[in-house]
N, CA, C and O atoms as a Tinker XYZ file with bonds, in Angstrom:
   528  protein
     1  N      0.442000    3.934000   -4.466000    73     2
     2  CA     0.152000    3.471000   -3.122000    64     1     3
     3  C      0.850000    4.380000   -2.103000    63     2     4     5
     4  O      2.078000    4.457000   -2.113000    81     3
     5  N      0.100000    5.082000   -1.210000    73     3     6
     6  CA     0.559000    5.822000   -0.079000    64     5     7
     7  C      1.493000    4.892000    0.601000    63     6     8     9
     8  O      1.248000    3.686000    0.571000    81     7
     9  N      3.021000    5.556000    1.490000    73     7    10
    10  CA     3.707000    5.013000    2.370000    64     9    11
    11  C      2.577000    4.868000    3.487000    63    10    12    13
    12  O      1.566000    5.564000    3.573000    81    11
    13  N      2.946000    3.855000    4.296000    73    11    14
    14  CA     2.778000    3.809000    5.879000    64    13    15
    15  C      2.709000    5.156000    6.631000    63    14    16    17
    16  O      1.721000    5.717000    7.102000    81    15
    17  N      4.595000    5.708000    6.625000    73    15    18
    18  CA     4.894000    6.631000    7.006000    64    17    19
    19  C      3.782000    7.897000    6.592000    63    18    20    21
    20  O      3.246000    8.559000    7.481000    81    19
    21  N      3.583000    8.077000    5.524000    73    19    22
    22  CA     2.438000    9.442000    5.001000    64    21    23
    23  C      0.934000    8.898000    5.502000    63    22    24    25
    24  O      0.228000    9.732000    6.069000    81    23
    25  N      0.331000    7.352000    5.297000    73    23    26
    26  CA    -1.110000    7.607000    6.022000    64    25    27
    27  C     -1.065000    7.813000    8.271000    63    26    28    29
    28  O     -1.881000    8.276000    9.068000    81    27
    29  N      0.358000    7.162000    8.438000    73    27    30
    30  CA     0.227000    7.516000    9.719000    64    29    31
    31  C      0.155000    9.219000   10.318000    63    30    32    33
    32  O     -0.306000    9.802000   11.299000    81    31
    33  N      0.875000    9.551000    9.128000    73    31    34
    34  CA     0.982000   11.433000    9.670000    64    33    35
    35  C     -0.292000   11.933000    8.878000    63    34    36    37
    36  O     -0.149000   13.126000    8.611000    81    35
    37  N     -1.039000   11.616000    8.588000    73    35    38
    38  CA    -2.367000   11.593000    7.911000    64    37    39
    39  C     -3.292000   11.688000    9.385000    63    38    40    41
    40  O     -3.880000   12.494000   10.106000    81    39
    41  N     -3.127000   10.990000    9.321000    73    39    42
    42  CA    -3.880000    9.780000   10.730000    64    41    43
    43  C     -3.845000   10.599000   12.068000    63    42    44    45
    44  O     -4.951000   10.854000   12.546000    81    43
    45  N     -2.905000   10.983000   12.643000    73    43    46
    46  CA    -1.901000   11.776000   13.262000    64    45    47
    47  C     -2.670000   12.912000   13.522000    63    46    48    49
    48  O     -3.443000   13.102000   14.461000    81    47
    49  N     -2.232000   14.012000   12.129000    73    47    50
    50  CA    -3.168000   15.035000   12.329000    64    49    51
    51  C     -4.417000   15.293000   11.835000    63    50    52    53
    52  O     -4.577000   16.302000   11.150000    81    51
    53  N     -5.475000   14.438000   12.101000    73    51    54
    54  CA    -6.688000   14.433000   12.396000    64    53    55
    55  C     -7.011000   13.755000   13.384000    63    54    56    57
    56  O     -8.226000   13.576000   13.299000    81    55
    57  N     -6.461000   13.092000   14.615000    73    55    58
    58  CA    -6.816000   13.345000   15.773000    64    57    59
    59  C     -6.291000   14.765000   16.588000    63    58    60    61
    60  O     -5.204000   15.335000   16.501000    81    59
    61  N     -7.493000   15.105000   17.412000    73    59    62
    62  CA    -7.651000   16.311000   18.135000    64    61    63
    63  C     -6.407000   15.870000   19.215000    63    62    64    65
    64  O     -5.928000   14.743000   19.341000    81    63
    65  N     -5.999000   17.223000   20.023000    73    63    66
    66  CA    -5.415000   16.932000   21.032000    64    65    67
    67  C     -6.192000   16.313000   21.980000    63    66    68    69
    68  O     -5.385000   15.567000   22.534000    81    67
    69  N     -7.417000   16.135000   22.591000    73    67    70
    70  CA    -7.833000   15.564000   23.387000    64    69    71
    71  C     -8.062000   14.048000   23.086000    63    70    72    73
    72  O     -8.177000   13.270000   24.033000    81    71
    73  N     -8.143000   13.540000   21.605000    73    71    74
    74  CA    -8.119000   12.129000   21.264000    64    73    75
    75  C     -6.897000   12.064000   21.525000    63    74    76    77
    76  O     -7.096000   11.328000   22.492000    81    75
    77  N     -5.681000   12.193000   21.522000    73    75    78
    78  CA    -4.416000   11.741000   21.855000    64    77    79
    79  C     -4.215000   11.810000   23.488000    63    78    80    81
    80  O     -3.808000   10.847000   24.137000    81    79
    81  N     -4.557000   13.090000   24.062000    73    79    82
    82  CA    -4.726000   12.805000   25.586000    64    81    83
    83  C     -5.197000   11.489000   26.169000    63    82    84    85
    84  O     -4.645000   10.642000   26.870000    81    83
    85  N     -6.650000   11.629000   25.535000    73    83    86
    86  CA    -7.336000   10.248000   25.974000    64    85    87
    87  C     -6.614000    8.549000   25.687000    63    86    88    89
    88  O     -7.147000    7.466000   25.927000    81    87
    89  N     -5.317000    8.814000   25.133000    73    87    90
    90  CA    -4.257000    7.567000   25.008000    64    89    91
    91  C     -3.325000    7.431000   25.917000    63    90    92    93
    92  O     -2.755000    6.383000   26.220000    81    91
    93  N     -3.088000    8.947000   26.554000    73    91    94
    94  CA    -2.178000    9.158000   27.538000    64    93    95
    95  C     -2.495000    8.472000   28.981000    63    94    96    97
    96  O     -1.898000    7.690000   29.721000    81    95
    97  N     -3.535000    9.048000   29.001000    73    95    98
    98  CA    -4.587000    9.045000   30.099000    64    97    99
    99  C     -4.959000    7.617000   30.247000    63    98   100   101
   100  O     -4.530000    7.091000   31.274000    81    99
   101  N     -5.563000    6.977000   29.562000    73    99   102
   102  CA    -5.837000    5.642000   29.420000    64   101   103
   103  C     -4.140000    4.611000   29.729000    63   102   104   105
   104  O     -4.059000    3.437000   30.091000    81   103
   105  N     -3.538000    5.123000   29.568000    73   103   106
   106  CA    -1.874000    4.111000   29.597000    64   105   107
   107  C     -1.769000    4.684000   31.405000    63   106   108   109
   108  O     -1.693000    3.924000   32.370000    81   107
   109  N     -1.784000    5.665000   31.438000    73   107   110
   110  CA    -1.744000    6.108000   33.003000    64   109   111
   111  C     -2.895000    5.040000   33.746000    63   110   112   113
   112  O     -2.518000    4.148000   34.507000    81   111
   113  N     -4.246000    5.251000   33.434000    73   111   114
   114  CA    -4.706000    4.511000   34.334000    64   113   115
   115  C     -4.387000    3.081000   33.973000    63   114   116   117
   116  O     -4.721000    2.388000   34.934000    81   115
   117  N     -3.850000    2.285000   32.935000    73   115   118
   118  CA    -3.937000    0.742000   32.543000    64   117   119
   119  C     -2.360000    0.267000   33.764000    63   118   120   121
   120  O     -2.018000   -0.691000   34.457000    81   119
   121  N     -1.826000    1.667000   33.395000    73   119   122
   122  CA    -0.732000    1.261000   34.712000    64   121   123
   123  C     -0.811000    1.708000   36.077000    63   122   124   125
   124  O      0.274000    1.873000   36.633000    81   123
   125  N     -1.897000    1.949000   36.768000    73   123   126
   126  CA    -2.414000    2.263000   37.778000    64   125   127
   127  C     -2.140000    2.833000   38.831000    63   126   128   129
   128  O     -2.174000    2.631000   40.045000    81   127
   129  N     -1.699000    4.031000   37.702000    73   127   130
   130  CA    -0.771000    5.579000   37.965000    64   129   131
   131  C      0.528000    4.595000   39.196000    63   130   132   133
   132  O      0.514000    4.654000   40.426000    81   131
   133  N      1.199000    4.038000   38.592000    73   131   134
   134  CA     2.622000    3.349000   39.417000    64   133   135
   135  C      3.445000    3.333000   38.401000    63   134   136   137
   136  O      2.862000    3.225000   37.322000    81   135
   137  N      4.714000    3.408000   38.340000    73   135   138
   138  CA     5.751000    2.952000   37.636000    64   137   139
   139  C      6.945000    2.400000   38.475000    63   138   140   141
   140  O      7.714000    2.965000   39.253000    81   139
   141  N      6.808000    0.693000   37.923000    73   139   142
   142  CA     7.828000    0.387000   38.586000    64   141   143
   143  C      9.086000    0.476000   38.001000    63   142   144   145
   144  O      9.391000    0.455000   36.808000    81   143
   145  N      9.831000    0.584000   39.073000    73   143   146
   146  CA    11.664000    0.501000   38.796000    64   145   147
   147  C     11.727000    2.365000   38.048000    63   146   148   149
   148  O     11.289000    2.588000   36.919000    81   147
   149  N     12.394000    3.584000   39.019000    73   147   150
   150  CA    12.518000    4.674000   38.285000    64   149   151
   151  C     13.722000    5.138000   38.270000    63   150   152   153
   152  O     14.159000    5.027000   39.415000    81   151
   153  N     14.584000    5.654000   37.506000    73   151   154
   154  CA    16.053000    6.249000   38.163000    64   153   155
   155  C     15.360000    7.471000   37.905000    63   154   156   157
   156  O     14.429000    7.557000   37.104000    81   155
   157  N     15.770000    8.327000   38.519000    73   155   158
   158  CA    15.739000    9.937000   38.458000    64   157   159
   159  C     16.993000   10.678000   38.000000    63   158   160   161
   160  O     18.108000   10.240000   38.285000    81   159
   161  N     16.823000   11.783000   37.303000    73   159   162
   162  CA    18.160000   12.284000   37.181000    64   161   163
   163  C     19.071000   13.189000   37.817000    63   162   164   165
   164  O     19.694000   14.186000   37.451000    81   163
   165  N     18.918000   12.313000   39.248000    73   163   166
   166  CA    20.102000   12.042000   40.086000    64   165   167
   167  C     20.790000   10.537000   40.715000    63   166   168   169
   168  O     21.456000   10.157000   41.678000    81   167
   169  N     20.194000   10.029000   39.574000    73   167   170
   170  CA    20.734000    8.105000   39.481000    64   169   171
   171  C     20.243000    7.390000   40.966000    63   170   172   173
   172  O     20.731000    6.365000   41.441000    81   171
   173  N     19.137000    8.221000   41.567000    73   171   174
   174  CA    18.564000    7.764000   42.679000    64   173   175
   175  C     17.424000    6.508000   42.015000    63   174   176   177
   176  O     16.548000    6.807000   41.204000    81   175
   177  N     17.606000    5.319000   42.450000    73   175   178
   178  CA    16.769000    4.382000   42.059000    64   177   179
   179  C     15.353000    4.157000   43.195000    63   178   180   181
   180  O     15.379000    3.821000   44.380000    81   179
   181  N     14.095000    4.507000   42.250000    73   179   182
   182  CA    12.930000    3.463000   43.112000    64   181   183
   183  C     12.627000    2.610000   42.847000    63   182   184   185
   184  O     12.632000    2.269000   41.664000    81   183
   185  N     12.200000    1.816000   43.852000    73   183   186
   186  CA    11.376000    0.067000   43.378000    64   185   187
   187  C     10.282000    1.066000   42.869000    63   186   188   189
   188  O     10.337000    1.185000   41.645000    81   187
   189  N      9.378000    1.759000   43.417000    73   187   190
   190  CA     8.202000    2.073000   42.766000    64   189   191
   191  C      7.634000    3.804000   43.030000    63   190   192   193
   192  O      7.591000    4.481000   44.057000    81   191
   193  N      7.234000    4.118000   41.549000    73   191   194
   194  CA     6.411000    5.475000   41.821000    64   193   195
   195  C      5.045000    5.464000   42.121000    63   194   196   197
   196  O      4.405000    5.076000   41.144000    81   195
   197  N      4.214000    5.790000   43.269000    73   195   198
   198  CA     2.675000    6.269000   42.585000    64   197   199
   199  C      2.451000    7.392000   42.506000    63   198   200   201
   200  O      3.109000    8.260000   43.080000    81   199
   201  N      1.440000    7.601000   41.750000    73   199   202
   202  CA     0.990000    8.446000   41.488000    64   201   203
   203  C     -0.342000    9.128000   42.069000    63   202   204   205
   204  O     -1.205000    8.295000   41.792000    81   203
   205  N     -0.747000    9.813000   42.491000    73   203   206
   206  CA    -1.876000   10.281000   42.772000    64   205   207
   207  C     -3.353000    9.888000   41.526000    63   206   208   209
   208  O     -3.236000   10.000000   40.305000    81   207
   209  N     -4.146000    9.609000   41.969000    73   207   210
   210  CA    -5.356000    8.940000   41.076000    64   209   211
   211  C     -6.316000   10.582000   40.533000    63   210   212   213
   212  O     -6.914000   10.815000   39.482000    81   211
   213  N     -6.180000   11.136000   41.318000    73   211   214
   214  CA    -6.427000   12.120000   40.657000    64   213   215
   215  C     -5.912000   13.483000   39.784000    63   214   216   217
   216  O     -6.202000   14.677000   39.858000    81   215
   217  N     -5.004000   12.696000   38.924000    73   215   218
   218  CA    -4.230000   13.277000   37.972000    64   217   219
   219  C     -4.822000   13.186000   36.478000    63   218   220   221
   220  O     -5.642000   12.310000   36.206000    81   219
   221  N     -4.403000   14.073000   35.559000    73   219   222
   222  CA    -4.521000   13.693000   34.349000    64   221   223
   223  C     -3.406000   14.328000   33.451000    63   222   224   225
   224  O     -2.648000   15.136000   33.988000    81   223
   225  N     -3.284000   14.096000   32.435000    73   223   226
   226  CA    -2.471000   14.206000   31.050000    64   225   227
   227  C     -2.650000   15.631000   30.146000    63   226   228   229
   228  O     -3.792000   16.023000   29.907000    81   227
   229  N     -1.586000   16.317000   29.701000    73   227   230
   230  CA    -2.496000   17.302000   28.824000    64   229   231
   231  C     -1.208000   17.321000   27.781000    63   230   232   233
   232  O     -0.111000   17.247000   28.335000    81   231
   233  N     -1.210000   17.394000   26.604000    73   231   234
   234  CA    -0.865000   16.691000   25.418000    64   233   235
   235  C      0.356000   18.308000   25.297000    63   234   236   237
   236  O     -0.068000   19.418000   24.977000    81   235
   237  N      1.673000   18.044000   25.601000    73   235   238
   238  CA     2.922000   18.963000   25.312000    64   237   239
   239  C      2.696000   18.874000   24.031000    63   238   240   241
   240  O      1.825000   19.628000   23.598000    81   239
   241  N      3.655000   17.597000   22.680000    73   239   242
   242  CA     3.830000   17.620000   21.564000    64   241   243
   243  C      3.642000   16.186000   21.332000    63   242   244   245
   244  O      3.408000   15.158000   21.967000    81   243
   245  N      3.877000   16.635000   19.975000    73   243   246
   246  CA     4.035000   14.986000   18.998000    64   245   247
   247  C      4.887000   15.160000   18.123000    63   246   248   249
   248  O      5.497000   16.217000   17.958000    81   247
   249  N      5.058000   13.891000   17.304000    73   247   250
   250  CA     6.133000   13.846000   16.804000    64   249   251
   251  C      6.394000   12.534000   15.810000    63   250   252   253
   252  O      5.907000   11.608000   16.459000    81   251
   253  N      6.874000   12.024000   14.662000    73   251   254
   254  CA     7.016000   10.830000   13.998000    64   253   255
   255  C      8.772000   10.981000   13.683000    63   254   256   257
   256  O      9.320000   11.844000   12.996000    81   255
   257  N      9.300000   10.033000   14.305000    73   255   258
   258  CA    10.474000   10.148000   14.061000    64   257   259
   259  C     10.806000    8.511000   13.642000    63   258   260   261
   260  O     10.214000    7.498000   14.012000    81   259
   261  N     12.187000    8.679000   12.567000    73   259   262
   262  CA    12.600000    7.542000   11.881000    64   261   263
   263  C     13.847000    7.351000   11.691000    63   262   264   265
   264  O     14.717000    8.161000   11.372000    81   263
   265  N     13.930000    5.879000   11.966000    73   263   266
   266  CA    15.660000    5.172000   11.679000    64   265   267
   267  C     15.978000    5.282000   10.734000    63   266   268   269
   268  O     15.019000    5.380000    9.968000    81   267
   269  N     17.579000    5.369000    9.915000    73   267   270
   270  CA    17.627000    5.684000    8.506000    64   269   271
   271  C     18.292000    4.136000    8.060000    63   270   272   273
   272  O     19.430000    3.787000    7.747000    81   271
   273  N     17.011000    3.421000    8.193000    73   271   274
   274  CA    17.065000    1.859000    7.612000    64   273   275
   275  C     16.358000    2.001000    6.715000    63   274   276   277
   276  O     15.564000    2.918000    6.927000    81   275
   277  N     16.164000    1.241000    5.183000    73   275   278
   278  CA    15.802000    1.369000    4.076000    64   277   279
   279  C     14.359000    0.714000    4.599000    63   278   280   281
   280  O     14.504000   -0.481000    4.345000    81   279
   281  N     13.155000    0.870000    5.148000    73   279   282
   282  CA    12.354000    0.013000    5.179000    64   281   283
   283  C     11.464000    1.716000    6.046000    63   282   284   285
   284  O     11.827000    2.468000    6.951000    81   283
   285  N     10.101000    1.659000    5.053000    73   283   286
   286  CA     9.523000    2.608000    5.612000    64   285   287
   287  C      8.529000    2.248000    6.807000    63   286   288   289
   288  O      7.601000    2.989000    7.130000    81   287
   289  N      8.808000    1.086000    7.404000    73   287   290
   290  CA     8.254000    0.762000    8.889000    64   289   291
   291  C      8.954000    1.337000   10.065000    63   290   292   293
   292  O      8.459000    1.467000   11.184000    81   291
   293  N     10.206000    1.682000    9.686000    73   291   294
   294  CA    11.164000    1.857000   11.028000    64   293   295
   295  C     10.678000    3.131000   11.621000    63   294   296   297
   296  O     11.756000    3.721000   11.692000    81   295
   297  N     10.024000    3.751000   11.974000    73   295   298
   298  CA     9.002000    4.851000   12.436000    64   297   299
   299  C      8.624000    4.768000   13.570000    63   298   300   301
   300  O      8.318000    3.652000   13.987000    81   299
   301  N      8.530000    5.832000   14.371000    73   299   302
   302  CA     7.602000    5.970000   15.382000    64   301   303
   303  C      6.791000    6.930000   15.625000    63   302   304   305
   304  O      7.072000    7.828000   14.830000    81   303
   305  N      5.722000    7.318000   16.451000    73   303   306
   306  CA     5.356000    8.119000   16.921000    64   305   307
   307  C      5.701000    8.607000   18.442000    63   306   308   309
   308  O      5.651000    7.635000   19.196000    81   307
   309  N      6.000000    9.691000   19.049000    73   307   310
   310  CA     6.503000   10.041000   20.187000    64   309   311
   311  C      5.088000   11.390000   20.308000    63   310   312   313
   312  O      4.942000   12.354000   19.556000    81   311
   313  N      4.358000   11.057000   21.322000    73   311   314
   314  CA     3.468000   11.762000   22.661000    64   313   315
   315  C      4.016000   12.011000   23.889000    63   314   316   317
   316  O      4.358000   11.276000   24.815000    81   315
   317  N      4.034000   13.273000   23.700000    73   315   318
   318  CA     4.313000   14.070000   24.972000    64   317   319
   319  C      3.781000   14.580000   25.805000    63   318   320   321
   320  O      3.265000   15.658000   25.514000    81   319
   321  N      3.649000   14.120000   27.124000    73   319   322
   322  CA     2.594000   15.002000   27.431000    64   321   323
   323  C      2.919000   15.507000   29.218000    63   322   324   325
   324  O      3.724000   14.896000   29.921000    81   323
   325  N      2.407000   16.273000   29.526000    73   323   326
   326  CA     2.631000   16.863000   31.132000    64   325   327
   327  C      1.575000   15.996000   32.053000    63   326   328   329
   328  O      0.536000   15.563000   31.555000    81   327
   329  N      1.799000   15.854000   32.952000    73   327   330
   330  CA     1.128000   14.899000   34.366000    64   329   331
   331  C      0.916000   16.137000   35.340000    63   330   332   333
   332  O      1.775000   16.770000   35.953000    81   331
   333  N     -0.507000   16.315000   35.314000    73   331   334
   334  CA    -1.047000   17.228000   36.226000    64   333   335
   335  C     -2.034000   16.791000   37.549000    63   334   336   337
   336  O     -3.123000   16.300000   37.252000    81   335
   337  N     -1.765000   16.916000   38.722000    73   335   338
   338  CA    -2.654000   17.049000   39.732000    64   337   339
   339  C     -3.910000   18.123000   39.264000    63   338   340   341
   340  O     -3.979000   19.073000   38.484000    81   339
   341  N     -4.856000   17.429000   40.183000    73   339   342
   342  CA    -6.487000   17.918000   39.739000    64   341   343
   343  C     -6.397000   18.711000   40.790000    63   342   344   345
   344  O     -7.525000   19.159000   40.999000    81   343
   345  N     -5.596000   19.139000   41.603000    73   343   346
   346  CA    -5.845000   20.220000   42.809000    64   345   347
   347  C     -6.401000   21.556000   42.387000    63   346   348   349
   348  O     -5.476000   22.298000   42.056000    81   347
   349  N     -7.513000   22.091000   42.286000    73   347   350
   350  CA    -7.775000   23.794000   42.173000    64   349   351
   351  C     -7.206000   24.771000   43.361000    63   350   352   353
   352  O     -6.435000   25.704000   43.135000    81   351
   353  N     -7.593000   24.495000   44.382000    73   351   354
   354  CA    -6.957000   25.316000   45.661000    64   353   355
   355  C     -6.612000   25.321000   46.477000    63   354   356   357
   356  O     -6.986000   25.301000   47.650000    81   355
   357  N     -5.140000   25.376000   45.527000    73   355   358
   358  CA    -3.922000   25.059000   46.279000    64   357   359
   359  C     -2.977000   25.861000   45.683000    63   358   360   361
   360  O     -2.875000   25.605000   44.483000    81   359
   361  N     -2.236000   26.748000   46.075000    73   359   362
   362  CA    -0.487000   27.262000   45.534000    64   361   363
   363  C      0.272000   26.654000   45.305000    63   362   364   365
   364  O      1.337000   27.167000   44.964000    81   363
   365  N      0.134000   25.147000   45.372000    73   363   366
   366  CA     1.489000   24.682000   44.929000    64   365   367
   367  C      0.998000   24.119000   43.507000    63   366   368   369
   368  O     -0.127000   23.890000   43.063000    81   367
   369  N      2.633000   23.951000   42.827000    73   367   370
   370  CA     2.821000   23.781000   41.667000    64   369   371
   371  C      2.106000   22.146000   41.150000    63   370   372   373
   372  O      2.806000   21.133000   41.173000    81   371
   373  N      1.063000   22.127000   40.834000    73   371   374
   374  CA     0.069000   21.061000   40.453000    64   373   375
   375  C      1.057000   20.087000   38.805000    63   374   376   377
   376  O      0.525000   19.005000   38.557000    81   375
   377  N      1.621000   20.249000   38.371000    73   375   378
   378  CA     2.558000   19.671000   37.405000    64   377   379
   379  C      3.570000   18.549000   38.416000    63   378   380   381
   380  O      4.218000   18.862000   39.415000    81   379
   381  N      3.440000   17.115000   37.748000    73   379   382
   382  CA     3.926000   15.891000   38.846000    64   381   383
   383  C      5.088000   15.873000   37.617000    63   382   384   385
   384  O      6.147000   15.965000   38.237000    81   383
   385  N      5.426000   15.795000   36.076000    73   383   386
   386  CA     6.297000   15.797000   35.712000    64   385   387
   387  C      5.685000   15.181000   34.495000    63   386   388   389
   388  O      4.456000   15.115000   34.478000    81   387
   389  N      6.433000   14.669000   33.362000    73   387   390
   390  CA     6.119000   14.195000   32.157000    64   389   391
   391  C      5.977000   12.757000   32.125000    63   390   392   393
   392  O      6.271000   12.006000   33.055000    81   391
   393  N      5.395000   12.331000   30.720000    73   391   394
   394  CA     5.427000   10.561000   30.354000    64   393   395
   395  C      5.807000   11.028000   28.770000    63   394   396   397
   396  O      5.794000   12.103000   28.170000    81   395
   397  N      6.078000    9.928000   28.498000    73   395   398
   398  CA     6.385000   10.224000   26.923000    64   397   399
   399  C      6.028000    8.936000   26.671000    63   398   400   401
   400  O      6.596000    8.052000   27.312000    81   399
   401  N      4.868000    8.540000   25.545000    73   399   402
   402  CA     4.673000    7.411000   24.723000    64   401   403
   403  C      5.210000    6.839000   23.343000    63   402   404   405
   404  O      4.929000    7.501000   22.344000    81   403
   405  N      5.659000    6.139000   23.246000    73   403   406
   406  CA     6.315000    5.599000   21.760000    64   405   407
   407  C      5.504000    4.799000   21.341000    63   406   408   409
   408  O      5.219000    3.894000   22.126000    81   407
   409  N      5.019000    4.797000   20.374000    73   407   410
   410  CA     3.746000    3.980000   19.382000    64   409   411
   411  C      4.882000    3.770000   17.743000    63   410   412   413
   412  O      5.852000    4.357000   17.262000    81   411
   413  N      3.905000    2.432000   17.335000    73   411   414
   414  CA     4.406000    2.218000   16.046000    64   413   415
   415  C      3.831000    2.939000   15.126000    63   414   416   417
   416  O      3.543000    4.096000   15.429000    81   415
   417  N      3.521000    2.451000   13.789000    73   415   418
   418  CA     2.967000    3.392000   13.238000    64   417   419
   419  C      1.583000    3.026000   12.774000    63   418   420   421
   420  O      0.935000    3.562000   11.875000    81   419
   421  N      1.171000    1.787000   13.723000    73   419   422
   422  CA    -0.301000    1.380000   13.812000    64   421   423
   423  C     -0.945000    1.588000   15.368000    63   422   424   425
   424  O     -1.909000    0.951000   15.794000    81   423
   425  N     -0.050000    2.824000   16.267000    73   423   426
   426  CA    -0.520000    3.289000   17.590000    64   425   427
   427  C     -0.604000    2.516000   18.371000    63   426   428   429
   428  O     -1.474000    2.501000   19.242000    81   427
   429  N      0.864000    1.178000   18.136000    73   427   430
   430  CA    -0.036000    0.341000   19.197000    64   429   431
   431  C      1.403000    0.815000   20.205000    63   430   432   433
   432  O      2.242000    1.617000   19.794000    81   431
   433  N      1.456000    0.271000   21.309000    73   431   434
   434  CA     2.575000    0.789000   22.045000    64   433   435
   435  C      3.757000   -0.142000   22.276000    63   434   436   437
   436  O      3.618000   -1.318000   22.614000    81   435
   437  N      5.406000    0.699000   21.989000    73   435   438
   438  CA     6.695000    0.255000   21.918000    64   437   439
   439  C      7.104000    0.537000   23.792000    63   438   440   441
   440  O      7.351000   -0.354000   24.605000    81   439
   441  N      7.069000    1.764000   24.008000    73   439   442
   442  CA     7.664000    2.035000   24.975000    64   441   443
   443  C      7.345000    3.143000   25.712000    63   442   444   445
   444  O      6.330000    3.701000   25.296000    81   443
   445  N      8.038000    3.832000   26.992000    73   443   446
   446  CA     7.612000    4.853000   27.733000    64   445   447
   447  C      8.411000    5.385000   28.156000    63   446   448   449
   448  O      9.397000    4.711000   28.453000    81   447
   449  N      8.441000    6.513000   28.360000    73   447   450
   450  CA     9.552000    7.312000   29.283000    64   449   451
   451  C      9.024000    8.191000   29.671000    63   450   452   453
   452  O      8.151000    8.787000   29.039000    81   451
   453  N      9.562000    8.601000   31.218000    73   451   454
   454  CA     9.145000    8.987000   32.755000    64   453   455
   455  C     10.177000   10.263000   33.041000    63   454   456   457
   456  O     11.390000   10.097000   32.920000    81   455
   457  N      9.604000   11.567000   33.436000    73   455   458
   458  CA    10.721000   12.411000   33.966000    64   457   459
   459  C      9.357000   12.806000   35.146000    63   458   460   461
   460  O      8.362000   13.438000   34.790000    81   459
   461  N      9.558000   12.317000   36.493000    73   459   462
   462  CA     8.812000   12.786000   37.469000    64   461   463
   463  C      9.119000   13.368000   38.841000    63   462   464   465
   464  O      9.921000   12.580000   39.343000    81   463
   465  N      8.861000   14.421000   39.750000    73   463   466
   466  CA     8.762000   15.277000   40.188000    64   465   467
   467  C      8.677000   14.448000   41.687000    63   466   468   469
   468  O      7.676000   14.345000   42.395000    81   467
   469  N     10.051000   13.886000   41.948000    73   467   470
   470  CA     9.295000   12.497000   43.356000    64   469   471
   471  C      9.547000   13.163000   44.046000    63   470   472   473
   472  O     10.386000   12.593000   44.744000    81   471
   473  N      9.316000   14.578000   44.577000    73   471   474
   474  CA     9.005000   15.528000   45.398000    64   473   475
   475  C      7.751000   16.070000   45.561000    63   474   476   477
   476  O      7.326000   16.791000   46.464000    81   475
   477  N      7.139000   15.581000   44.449000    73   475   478
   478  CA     5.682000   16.680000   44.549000    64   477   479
   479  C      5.012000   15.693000   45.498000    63   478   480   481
   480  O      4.960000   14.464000   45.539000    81   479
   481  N      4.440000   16.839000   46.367000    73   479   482
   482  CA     3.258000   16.015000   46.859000    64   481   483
   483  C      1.800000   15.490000   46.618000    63   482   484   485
   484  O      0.825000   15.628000   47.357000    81   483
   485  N      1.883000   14.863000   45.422000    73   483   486
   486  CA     1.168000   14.105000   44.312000    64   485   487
   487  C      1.737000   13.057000   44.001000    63   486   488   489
   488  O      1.240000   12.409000   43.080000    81   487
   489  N      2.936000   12.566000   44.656000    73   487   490
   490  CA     3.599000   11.454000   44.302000    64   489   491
   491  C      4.045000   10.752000   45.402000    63   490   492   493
   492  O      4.540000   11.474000   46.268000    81   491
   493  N      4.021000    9.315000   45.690000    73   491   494
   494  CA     4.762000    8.562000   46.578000    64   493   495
   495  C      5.750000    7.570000   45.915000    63   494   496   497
   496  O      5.436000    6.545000   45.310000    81   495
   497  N      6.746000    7.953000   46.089000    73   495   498
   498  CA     8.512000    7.405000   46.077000    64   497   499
   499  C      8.701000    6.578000   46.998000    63   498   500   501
   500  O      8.900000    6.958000   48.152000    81   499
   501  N      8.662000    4.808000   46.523000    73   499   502
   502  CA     9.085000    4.527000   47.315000    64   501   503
   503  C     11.031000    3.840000   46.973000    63   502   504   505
   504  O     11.371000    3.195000   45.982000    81   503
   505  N     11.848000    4.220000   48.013000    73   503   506
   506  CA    13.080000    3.828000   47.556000    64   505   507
   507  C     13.508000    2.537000   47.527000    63   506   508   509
   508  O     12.748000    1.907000   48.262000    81   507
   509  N     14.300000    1.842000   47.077000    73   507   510
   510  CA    14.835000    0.300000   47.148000    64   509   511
   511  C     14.862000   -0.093000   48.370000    63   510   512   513
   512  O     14.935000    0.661000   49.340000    81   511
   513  N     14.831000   -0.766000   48.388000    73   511   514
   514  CA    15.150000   -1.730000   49.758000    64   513   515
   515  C     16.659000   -2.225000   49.612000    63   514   516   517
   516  O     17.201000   -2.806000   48.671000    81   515
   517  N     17.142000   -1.828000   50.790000    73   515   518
   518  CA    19.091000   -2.332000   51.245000    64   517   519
   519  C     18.606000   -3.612000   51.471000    63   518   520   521
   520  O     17.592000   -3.834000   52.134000    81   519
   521  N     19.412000   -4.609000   50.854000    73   519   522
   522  CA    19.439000   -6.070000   51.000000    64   521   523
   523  C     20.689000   -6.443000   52.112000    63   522   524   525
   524  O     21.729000   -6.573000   51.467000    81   523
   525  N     20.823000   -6.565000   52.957000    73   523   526
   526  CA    22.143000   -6.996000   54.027000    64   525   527
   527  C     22.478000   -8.259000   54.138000    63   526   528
   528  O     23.401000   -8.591000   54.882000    81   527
């Protein structure tokens, strides 16, 4: 009987990069290009990011990484991918910043992580609100 772990990396690489995009892409729009609550790494907190709607995903790496607990479920999958503005002509740097997806090892989704660019102008930052 095949592990989990071996039919998921099976599984894995026989989707194309654009079938894995199209997971990226799809989690971007299901969260409707916003992420709430962001720290940046300069411990600057937002209530909320948006994103520009006309963005899409293009697939950095992948990856199956595992806890060293005796149980061959403890696995994940990690998708990487870059957040691009659809701008053609324009000079500025069209890259809004990364998402990273964590899937189990039946693709369904654990978690996310955000490194974004709340400078580009493809993005609206909005900051906390001072409570007085």
């Amino acid at each position: 009987m095949q592990s989990e772990l071996y039919k998921t990396l099976t599984t894995l690489e026989k989707l194309s990069p654009k079938a894995l995009e199209a997971i990226g892409q799809e989690h971007l729009e299901y969260s409707n290009y916003k992420i709430i609550g962001y720290w940046d790494e300069t411990k600057q907190y937002y209530e909320e990011i948006t994103l520009k709607k006309n963005c899409f995903v293009k697939l950095s790496s992948y990856s199956i990484e595992k806890h060293f607990i005796n149980s061959s479920k403890n696995f994940w999958i990690k998708l990487k991918f870059k957040i691009q503005a659809e701008e053609v002509n324009t000079n500025i740097n069209n890259i809004i910043g990364e998402m990273i997806l964590i899937l189990d090892h039946q693709f369904q989704y654990i978690d996310e992580n955000w490194l974004i660019d709340v400078n580009s102008p493809f993005v609206v930052a909005k900051v906390e609100k001072e409570i007085n």
